[in-house]
C-alpha positions in Angstrom: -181.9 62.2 25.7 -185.3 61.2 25.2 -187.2 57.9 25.6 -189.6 57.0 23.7 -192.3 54.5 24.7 -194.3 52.5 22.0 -195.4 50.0 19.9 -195.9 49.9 16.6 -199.6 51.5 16.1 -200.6 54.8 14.4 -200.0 56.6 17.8 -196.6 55.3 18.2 -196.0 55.9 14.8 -196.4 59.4 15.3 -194.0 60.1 17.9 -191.3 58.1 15.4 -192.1 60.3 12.6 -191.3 63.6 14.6 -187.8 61.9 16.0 -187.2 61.3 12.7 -187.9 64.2 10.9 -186.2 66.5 13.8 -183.4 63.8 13.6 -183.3 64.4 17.3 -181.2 61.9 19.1 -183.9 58.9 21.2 -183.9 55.8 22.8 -186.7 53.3 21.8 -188.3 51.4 24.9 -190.6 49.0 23.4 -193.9 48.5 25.2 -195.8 45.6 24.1 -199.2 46.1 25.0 -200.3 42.6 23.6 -198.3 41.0 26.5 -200.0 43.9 28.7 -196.5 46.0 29.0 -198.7 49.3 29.5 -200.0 47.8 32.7 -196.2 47.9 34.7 -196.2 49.9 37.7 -192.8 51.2 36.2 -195.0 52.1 32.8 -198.5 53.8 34.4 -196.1 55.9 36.6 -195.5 57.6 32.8 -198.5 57.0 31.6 -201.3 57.0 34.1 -203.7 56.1 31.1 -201.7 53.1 30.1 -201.8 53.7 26.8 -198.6 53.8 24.5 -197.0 56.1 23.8 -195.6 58.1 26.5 -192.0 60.4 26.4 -189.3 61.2 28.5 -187.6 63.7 28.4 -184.2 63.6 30.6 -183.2 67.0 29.1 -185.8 69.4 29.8 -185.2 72.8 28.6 -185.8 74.5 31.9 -183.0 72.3 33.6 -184.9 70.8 36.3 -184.9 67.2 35.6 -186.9 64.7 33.7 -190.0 65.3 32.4 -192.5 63.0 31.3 -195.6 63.8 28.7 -198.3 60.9 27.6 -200.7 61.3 25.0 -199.3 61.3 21.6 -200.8 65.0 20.5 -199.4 66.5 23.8 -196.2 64.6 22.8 -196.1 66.2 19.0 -197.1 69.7 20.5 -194.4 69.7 23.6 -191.3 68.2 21.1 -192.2 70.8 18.7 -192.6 73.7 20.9 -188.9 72.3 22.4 -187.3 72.4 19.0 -189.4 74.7 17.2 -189.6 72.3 14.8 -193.1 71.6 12.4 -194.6 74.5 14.7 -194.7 78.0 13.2 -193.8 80.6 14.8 -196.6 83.4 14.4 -199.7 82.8 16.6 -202.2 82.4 13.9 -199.7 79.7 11.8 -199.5 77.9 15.1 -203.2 77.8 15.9 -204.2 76.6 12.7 -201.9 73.2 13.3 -203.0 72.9 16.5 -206.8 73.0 15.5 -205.8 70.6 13.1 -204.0 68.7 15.8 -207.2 68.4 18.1 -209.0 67.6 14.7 -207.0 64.0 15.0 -206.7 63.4 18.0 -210.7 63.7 18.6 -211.6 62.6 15.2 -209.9 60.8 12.9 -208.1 58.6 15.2 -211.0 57.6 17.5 -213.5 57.1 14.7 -210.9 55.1 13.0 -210.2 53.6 15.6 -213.4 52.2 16.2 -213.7 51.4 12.7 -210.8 48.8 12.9 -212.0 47.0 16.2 -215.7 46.7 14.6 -214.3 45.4 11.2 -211.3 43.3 12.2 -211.3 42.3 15.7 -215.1 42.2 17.1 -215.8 38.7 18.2 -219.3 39.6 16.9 -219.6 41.0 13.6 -222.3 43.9 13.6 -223.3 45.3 10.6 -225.0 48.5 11.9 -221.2 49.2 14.0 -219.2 48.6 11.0 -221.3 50.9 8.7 -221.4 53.3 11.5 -217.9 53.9 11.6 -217.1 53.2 7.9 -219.3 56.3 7.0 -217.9 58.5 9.6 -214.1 57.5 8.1 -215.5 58.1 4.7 -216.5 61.7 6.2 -213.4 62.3 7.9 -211.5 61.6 4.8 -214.0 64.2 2.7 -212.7 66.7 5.6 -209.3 66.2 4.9 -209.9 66.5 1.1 -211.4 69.1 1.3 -209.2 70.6 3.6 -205.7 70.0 0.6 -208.3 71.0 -2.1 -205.7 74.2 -2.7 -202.9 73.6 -0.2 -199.7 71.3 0.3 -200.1 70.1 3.8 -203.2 70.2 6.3 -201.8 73.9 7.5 -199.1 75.2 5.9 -196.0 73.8 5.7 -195.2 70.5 6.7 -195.9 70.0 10.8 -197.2 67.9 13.7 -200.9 68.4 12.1 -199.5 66.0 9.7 -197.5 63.7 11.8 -200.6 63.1 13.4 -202.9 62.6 10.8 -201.0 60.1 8.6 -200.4 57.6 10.4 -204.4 56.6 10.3 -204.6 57.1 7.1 -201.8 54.2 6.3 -204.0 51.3 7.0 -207.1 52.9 4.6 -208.0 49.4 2.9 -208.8 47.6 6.7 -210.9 50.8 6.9 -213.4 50.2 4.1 -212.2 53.4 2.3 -210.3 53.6 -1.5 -208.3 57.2 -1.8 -208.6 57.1 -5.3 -212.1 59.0 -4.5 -210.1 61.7 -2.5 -207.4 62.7 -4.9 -206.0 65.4 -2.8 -206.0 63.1 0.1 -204.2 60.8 -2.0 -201.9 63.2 -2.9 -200.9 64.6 0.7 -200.7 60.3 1.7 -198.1 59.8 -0.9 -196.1 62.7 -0.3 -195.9 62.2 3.5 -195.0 58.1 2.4 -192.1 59.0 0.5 -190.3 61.1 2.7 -186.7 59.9 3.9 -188.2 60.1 7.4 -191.2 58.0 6.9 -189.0 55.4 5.5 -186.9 55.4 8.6 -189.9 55.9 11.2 -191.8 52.7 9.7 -188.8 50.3 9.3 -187.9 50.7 13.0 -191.6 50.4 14.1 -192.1 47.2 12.1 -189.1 45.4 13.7 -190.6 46.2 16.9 -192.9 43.2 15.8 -194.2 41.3 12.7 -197.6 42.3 11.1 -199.7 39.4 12.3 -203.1 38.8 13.7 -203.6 39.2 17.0 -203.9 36.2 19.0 -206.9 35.7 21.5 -204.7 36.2 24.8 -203.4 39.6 23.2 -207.1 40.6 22.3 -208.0 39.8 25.6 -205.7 42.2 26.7 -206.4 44.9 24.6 -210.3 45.0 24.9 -211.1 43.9 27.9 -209.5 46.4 30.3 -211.2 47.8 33.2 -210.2 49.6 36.2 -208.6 46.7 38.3 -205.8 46.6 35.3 -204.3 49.8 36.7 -204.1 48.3 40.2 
């Protein structure tokens, strides 16, 4: 069995879309990091970071117990290399997802990320922040166009590359960008949005919790950790 740990953002979305598409069998353990969840001693023993989301696995292939992984692109890479699913199987097909794979995880996702909290949930509205990270989005997307100029998916077929990437590119219109000026972004976007699994992944992600703002105790939370959280 395997328990997955998460809320409903675009890195606990990803983990859902693999389980989903794999159909593997999971248990959901919500972690509700706008109560501070991710800060239980019984969490940050998973995830040292304390940051959702974090798997375990009580199966391991080699037998020898549970094994825990956090950080949602070592997550992708070690259920995919379990199931040999959304992986190829030839060296060069699986470099070029995982290249794609370190693409999100230190691109897309942190400039988008910062995009969001500058544009939505800064106390202080700064213009130079918000253009900052608008533009870079705006590049990232050009990237990624680019990248599906003459292809299907970001490398290959269909795989964890993906998983990764679509989730932050769901909530676009908080991020300042329109994807009718990347039309084979556009493309890939709706694609991914229309399979059965992304249907299934999303509904059970949004019952977690309603879409509403955040309040100011759950901001609090969220943005002003520092090393005394972790105890």
């Amino acid at each position: 069995m395997l328990d997955a740990y998460l809320w409903n953002t675009p890195n606990g979305y990803k983990v859902l879309l693999f389980l989903e598409e794999a159909r593997l069998p999971y248990r959901l353990v919500p972690i509700n990091i706008g109560k501070g969840d991710q800060f239980s001693p019984e969490f940050l023993r998973i995830s040292p970071n304390n940051k959702i989301p974090a798997l375990v696995d009580t199966e391991p292939a080699e037998g020898n117990g549970p094994i825990s992984v956090f950080e949602s692109g070592a997550i992708l890479l070690y259920l995919a290399e379990k199931n040999q699913q959304l992986i190829p199987r030839d060296l060069a097909g699986r470099f070029d997802v995982i290249q794609w794979l370190f693409w999100q995880m230190a691109n897309l996702g942190p400039m988008a990320g910062q995009n969001g909290h500058f544009s939505t949930y800064a106390p202080e509205k700064i213009p130079y922040a918000i253009q900052r990270y608008v533009n870079e989005t705006n590049r990232l997307y050009g990237v990624m166009n680019k990248r599906l100029r003459d292809r299907e998916y970001l490398a290959g077929d269909y795989s964890i590359a993906d998983v990764a990437c679509y989730p932050w590119i769901v909530p676009y219109r908080s991020h300042g960008q329109d994807l009718a000026e990347f039309p084979h972004l556009k493309r890939w976007f709706e694609a991914i949005e229309h399979r059965d699994a992304t249907v299934r992944a999303y509904a059970k992600g949004q019952a977690l919790s309603p879409q509403t703002p955040l309040s100011e105790d759950a901001k609090r939370v969220l943005f002003g950790q520092t090393a005394k959280h972790l105890g």
